[in-house]
C-alpha positions in Angstrom: 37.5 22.7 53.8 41.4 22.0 53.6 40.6 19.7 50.8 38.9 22.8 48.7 42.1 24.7 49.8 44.3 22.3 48.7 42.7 21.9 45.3 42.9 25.8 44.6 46.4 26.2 45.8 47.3 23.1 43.8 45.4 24.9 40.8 45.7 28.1 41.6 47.7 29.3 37.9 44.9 27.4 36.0 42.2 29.2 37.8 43.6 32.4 37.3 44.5 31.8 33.5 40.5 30.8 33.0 39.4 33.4 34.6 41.8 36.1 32.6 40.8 34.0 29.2 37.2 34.7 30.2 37.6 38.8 31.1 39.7 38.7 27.3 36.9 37.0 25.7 34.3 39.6 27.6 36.1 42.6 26.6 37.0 41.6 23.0 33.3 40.7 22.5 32.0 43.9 24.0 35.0 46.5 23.1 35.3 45.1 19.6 32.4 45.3 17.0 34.1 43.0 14.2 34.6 39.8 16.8 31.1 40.9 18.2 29.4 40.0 14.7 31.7 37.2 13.9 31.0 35.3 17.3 27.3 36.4 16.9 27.3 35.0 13.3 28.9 31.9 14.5 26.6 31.3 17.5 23.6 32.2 14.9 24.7 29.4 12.8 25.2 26.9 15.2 22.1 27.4 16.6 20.2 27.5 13.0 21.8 24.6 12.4 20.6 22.6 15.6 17.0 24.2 14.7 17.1 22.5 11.2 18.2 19.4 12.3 15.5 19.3 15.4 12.8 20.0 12.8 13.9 17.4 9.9 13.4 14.8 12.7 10.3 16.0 13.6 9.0 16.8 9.9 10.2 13.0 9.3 8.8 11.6 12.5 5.4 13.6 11.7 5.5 12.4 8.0 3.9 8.9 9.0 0.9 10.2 10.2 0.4 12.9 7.1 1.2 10.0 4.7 -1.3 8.1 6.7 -3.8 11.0 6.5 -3.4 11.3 3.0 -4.2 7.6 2.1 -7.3 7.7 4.2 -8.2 11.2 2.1 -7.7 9.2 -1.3 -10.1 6.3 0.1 -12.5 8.5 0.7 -12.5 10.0 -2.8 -12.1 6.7 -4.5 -14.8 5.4 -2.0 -17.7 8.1 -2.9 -16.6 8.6 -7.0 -19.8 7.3 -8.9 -17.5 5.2 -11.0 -15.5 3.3 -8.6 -15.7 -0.3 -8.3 -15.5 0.7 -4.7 -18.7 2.4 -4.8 -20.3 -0.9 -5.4 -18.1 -2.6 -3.1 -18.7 -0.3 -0.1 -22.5 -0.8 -0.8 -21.8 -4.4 -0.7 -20.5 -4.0 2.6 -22.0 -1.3 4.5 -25.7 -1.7 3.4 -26.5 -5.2 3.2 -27.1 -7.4 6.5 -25.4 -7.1 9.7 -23.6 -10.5 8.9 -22.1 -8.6 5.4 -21.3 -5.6 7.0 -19.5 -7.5 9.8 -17.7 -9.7 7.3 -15.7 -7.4 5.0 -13.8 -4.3 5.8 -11.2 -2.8 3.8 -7.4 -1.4 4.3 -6.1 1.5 2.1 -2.7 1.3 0.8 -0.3 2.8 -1.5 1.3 1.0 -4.1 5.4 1.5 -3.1 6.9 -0.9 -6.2 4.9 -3.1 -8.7 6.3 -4.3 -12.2 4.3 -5.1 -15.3 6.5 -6.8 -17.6 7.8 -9.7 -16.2 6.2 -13.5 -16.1 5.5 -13.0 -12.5 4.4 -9.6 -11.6 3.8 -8.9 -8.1 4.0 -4.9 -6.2 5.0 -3.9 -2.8 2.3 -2.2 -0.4 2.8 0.0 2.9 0.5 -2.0 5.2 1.2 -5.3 6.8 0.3 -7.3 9.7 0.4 -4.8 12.1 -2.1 -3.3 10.0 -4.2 -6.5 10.3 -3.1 -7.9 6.5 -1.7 -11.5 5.9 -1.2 -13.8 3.1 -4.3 -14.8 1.4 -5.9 -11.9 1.1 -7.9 -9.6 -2.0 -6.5 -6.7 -2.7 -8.5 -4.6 -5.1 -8.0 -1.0 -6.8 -10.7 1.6 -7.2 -11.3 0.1 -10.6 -11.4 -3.6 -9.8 -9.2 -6.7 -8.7 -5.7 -6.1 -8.2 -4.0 -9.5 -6.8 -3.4 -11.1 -3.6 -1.4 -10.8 -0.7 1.7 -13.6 -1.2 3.9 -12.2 2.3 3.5 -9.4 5.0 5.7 -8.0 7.0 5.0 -6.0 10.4 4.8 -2.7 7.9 4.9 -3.9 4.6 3.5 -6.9 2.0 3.9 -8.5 -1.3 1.1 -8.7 -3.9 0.9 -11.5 -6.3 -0.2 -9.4 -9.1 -3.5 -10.4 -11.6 -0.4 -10.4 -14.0 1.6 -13.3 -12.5 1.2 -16.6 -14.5 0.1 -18.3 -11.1 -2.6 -16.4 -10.3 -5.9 -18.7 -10.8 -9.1 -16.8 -10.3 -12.5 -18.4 -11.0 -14.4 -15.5 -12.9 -18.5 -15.2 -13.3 -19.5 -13.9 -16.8 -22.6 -11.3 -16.6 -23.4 -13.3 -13.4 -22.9 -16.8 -14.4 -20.0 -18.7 -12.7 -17.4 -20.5 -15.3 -15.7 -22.7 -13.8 -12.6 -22.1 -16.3 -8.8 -20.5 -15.8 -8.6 -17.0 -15.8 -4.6 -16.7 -16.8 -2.4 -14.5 -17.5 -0.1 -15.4 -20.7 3.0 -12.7 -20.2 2.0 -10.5 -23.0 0.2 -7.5 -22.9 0.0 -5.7 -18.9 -4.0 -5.0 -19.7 -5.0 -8.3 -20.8 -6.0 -11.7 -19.5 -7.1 -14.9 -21.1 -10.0 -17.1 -20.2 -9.5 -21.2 -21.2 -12.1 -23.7 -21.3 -15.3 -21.6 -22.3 -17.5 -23.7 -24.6 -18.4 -22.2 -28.0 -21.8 -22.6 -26.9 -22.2 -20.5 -23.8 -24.2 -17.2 -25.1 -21.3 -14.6 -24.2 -20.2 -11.6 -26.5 -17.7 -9.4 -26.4 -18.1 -6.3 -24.2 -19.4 -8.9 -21.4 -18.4 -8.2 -18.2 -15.8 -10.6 -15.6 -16.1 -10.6 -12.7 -15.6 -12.5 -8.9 -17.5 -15.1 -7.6 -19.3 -16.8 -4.5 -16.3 -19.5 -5.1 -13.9 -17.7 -3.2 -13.5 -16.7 -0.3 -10.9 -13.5 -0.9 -13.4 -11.0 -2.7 -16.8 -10.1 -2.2 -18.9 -11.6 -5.2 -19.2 -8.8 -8.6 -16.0 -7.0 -8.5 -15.0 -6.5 -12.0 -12.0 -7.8 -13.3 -12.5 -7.1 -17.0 -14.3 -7.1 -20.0 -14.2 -9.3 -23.1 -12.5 -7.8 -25.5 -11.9 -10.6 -27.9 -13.9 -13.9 -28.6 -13.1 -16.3 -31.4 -13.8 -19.8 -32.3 -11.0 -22.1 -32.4 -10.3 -24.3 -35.6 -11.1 -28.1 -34.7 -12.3 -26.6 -31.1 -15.5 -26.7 -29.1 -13.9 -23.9 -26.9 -13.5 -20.3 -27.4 -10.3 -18.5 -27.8 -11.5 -15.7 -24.8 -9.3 -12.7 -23.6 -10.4 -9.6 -21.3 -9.1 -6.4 -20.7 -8.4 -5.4 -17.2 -10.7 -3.2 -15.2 -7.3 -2.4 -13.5 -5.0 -0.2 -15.0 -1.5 -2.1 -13.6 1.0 0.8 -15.0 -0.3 3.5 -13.2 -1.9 2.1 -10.0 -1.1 4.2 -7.1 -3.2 3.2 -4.1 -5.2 -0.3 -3.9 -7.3 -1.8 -0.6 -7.0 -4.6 1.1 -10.2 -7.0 1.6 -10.0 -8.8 4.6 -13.0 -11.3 5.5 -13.4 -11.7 9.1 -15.3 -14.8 8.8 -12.6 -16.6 6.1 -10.9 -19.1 8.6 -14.6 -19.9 9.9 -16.0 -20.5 6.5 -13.2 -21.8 5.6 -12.8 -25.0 8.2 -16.7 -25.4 7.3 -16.0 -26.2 3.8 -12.9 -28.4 4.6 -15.0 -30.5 7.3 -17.6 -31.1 4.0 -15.1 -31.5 1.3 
């Protein structure tokens, strides 16, 4: 108690100049309608401006899960449209036998960067290991093959693109497996070459390209292209072969991620053979 005396009597002018600021303040407020609206105006402000902030945090936080929602929309639509590869591919995978439907599932994405003029074309995605995706994997668009996962991060990865002169994928032909290179020669973003076709395989153009059973990153049939140009080289038992691309690389928006659950299984089957 003679403590709490002490401190007033030692602060007894302060006290007493507070309080007399806070009966000013009360009566200037209350008397005076001009500082009335300014300090109401200010306060309003203030407050409007804490409200704005709170609820661009919570707009941003909350934008995650509506970007997420969207994606998930887009696969849908892209899942059930008549003419998407993914039609076919979600057959492939949800119709066939237990083992099938157990061994494929697929990851939408959106496309965040990609280029299509350079000699190694790769794009950016938004999902990445904590999405279950790693390097090594298919990555397809509702159209057909897109690339393969080179890098992931916890949220994002890196696609080697179909355009990328070290991309080396061992295309079928109406069916039948060539065991050629599928390349791409830095020209043109919507067409691929084909090396090493004999002159006498019965192929035209309009013939469809597509994956294989020989690997182990796509489900077999998913289109990557159609013949567009077949011509006999000069002194050559080979065609000159190229294919344009069932994907359309300039304006690819949202792709899917193939994962195989049985790949690393398979996989250390074939290496104990091989």
């Amino acid at each position: 108690m003679q403590r709490l005396l002490a401190f007033l009597e030692h602060n007894l002018y302060l006290i007493l100049f507070v309080l007399l600021q806070a009966v000013c303040a009360f009566l200037i407020f209350n008397l005076n309608p001009y500082q009335q609206a300014s300090f109401t105006h200010a306060a309003t402000s203030v407050t409007a401006r804490v409200n704005q902030t709170t609820s661009n945090v919570t707009n941003y936080i909350g934008l995650k899960d509506q970007n997420e929602h969207l994606q998930n929309q887009v696969a849908e639509i892209f899942l059930s449209s008549p003419n998407s590869v993914l039609t076919y591919l979600n057959d492939t995978i949800d119709v066939q036998d237990s083992f099938t439907r157990s061994m494929y599932s697929m990851v939408p994405a959106q496309v965040l960067y990609n280029t299509v003029h350079k000699a190694n074309n790769v794009f950016v995605i938004n999902k990445g290991k904590k999405h279950g995706i790693h390097k090594n994997m298919g990555v397809v668009s509702s159209q057909g093959v897109a690339g393969i996962v080179l890098k992931s991060s916890n949220e994002y990865s890196t696609v080697m693109s179909m355009l990328n002169t070290n991309m080396k994928v061992i295309p079928t032909i109406n069916g039948s497996e060539f065991f050629t290179e599928l390349i791409w020669d830095n020209e043109q973003p919507y067409s691929l070459k084909i090396k090493g076709i004999n002159n006498l395989e019965e192929i035209e153009i309009g013939d469809l390209v597509a994956t294989g059973n020989s690997s182990l990153l796509f489900p077999s049939g998913i289109p990557i292209g159609r013949i567009s140009k077949l011509e006999t080289k000069p002194n050559s038992q080979y065609f000159n072969t190229e294919i344009v691309t069932s994907t359309n690389f300039r304006t690819m928006e949202y792709v899917f991620v193939i994962i195989n659950h049985k790949a690393n299984e398979i996989g250390n089957l074939i290496e104990d053979v091989e």
